[in-house]
C-alpha positions in Angstrom: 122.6 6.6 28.3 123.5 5.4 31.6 126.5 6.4 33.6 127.9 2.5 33.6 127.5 2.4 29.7 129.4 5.7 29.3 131.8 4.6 31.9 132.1 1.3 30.0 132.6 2.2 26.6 135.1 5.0 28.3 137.5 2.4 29.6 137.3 0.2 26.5 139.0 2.8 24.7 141.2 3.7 27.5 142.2 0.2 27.1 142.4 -0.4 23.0 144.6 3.3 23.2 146.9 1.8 26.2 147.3 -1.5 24.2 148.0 -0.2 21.0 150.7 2.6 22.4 152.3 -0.5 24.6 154.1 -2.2 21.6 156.2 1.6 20.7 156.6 2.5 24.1 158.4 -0.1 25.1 160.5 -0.1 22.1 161.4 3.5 23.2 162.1 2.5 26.9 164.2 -0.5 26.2 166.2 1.6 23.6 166.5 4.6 26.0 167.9 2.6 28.6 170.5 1.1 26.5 171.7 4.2 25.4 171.6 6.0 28.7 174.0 3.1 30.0 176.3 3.3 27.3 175.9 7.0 27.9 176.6 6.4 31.7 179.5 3.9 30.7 181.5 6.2 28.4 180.4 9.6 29.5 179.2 10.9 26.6 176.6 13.3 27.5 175.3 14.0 24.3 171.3 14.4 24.7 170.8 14.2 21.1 172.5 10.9 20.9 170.0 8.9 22.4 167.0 10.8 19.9 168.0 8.9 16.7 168.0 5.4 18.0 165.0 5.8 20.1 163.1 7.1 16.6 164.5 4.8 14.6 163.6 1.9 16.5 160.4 3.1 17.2 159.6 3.3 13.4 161.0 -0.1 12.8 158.3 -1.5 15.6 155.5 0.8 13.9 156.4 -0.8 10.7 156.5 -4.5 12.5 153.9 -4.1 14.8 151.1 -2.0 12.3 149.3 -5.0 10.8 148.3 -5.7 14.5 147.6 -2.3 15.3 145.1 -1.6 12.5 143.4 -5.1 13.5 143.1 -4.0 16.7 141.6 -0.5 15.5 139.4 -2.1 12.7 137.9 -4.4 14.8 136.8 -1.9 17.7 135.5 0.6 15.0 133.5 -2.5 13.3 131.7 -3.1 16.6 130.7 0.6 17.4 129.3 0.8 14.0 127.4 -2.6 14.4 126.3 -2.0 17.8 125.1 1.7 16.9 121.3 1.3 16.5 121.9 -0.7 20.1 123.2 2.4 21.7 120.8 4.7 20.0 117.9 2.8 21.5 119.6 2.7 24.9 120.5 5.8 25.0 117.1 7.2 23.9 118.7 10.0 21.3 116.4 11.4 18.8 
């Protein structure tokens, strides 16, 4: 296989892994700031505080956001199988 299809099919999963993680991260972010400014606001330094929103809110994205993500993952495994026999013959494996 040549370096630019490894390279290639590298970044494509880079990419499918970075958009499907976007969604929940986010989620967390958003939720994290808002807690750390309450936090800030009314000096509660509790560090545990800020853990069950963040994985609560998380798993409500998971739960709305999962339909997408198992498209997203079911359609990029459909094409490597499909295009399998392609890369065997490019690739020249025996």
């Amino acid at each position: 296989m040549s370096p630019e299809f490894v390279t290639g099919f590298a970044r494509q999963a880079i990419e499918l892994t970075l958009m499907i993680s976007l969604p929940l991260l986010g989620v967390g972010l958003i939720v994290g700031l808002v807690v750390s400014i309450i936090q800030a606001a009314t000096q509660i330094q509790e560090a545990t505080l800020s853990f069950i929103p963040k994985i609560l809110s998380m798993f409500l994205a998971l739960l709305v956001s999962f339909p997408w993500i198992m498209d997203k993952l079911v359609t990029y495994t459909r094409e490597i199988f499909l295009n399998l026999p392609l890369y065997i013959r490019m690739g020249g494996i025996t």
